[in-house]
C-alpha positions in Angstrom: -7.0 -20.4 8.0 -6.2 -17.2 9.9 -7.2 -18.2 12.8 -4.9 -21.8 12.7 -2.2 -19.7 11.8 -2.7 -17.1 14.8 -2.7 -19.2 17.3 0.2 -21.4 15.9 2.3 -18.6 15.8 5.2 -19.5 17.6 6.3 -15.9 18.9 5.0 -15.9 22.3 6.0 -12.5 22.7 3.0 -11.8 20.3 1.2 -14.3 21.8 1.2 -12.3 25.1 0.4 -9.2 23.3 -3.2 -10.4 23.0 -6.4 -9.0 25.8 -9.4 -11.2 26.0 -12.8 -9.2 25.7 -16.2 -11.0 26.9 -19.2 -9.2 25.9 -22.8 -9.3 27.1 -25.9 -9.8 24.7 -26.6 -6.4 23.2 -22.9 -4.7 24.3 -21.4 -2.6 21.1 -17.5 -3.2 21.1 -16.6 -1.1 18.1 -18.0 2.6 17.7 -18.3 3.9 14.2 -16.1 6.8 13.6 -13.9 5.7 16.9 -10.2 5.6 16.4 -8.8 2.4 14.9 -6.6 0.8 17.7 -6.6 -3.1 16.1 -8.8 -6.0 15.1 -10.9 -8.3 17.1 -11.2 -12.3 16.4 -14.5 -13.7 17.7 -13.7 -16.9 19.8 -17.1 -17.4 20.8 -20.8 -15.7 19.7 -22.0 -14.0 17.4 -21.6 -10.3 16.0 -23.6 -8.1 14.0 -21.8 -5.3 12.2 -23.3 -2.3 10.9 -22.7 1.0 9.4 -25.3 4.2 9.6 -26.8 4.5 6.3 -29.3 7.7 5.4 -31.3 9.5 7.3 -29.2 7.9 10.4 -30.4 4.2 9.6 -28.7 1.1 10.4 -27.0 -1.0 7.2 -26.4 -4.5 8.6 -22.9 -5.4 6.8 -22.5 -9.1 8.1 -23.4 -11.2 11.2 -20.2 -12.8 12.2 -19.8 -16.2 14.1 -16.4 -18.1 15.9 -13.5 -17.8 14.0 -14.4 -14.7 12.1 -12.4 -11.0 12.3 -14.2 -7.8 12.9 -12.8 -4.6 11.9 -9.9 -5.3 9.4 -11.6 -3.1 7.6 -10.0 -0.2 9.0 -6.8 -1.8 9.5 -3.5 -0.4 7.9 -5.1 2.5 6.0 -8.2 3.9 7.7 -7.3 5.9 11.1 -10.9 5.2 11.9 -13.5 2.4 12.2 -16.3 2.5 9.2 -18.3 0.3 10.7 -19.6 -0.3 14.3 -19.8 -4.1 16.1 -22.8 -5.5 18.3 -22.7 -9.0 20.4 -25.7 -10.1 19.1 -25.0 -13.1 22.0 -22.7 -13.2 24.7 -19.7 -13.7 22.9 -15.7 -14.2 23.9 -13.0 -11.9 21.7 -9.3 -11.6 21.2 -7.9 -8.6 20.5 -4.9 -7.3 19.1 -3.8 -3.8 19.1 -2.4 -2.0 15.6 1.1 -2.4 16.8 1.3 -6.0 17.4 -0.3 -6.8 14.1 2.0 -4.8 12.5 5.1 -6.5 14.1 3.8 -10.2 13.0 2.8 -9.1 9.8 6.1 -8.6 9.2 7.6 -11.1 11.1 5.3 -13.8 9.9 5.4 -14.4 6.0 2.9 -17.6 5.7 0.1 -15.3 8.2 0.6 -11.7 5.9 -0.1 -14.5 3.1 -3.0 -15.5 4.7 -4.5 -11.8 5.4 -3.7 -10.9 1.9 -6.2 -13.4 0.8 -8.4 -13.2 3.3 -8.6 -9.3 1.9 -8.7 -10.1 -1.4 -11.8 -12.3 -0.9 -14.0 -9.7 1.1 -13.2 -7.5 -2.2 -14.5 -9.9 -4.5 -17.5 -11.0 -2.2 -18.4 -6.9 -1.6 -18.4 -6.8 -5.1 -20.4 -9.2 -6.3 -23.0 -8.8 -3.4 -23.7 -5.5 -4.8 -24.0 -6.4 -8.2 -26.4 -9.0 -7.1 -28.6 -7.0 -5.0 -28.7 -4.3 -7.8 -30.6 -6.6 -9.7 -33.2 -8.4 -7.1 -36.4 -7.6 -6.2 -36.6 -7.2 -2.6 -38.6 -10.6 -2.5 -35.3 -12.1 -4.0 -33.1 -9.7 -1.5 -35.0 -11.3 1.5 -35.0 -14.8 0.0 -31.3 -14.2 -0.3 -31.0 -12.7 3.3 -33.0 -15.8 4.5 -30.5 -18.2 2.8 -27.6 -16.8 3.3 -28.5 -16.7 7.6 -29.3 -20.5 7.4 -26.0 -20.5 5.4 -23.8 -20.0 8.0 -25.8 -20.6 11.2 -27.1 -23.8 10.5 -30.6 -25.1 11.7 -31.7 -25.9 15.9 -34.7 -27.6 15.9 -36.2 -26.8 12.9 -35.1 -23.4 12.9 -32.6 -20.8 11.9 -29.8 -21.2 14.4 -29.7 -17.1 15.2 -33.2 -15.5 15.9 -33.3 -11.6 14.3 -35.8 -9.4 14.4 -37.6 -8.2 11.0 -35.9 -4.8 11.1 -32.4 -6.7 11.4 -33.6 -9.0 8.6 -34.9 -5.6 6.7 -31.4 -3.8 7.4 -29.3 -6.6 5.7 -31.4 -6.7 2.6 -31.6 -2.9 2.4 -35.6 -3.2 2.9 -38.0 -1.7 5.1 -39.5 -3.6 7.7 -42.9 -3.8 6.7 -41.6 -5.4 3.3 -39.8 -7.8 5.1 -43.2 -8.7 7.1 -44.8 -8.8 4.1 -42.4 -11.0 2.1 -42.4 -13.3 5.1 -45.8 -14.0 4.7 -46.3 -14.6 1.8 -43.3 -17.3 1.8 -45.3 -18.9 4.9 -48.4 -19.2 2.8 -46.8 -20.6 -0.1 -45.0 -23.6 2.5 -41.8 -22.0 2.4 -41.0 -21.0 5.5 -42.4 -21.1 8.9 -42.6 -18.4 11.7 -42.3 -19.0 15.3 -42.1 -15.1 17.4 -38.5 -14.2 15.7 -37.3 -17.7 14.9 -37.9 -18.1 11.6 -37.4 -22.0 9.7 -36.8 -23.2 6.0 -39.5 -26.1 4.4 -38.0 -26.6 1.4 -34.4 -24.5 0.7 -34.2 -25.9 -2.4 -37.1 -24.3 -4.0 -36.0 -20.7 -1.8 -32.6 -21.3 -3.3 -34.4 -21.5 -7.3 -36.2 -18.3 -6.6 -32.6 -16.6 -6.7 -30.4 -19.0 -8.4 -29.8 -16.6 -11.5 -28.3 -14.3 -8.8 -25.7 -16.9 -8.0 -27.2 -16.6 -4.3 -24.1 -18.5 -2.9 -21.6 -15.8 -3.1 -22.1 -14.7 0.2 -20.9 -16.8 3.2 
């Protein structure tokens, strides 16, 4: 919805305000702790976005794909970024500076509603992802992790449409690595799921999806 409504904004003054960003495989476009100058919109790719945790360690936040905003987080309030941003393909961005947001924020009712909701529903998803995770096992938090990947990246050939490595898998449901190997597989010998180098595939989601389904596993998108 944010997205249609950007780029039907009519005000080609704002329209021309906007820089185009490609980024390599592996290139970090926001720095945590940097300054906040505006938000990004992914046209094309896919972006991992983190935050250092303890002991320097990285908290995977969300993998975001085409369509999605990186670091509104930090926008309006914050003066700088919380989180830090990682192509995790080569991906295409729009960016916006601070300023030109501002300006069709106010100039645009129908797109400030749209951001208003758009906030309002990170809230209640950050909120209920950490109530859930409170209460899973970290079987059930790498289930959920597992699920919630093939969620919103789809299958290619019989597997998860965005290869991660265990760590990334281990940093997004706040576990170690070696759990996450472990969990794996045990899921592979129980039919699960199979394992091909990093590309990992679902057998039966169903049956992944009752392990967790007390947990409401499809709050996250």
């Amino acid at each position: 919805m944010i997205k249609k409504n950007l780029y039907s904004f009519k005000d080609s003054s704002f329209a021309d305000k906007k820089n185009t960003l490609s980024c390599k495989k592996g290139q970090q476009f926001i720095i945590e702790g940097a300054p906040v100058n505006g938000l990004f919109f992914i046209l094309k790719g896919t972006v991992k976005v983190f935050r250092t945790g303890i002991n320097g360690r990285e908290q995977i936040v969300r993998f975001a794909k085409e369509g999605e905003i990186i670091g509104h987080r930090g926008f309006g309030t914050e003066e700088y970024y919380s989180i830090g941003a990682i192509a995790l393909q080569d991906s295409v961005l729009c960016y916006f500076s601070k300023g030109s947001l501002q300006d069709v924020l106010l100039k645009n009712p129908m797109f400030t509603y749209d951001m208003m909701l758009f906030y309002a529903n990170e809230l209640n998803r950050s909120e209920n992802k950490v109530k859930s995770i409170s209460q899973m096992t970290v079987r059930e938090r790498v289930i959920d992790t597992v699920l919630y990947i093939h969620r919103k990246f789809g299958d290619l050939r019989g597997f998860i449409n965005l290869p991660l490595s265990r760590r990334e898998y281990a940093n997004y449901a706040g576990t170690t690595e070696e759990q996450v190997i472990r969990v794996f597989s045990a899921l592979k010998k129980e039919g699960l799921i199979i394992a091909q180098g990093k590309k990992i595939g679902v057998n039966d989601i169903n049956l992944l999806k009752k392990e967790i389904s007390e947990h409401n596993f499809f709050l996250d998108s």
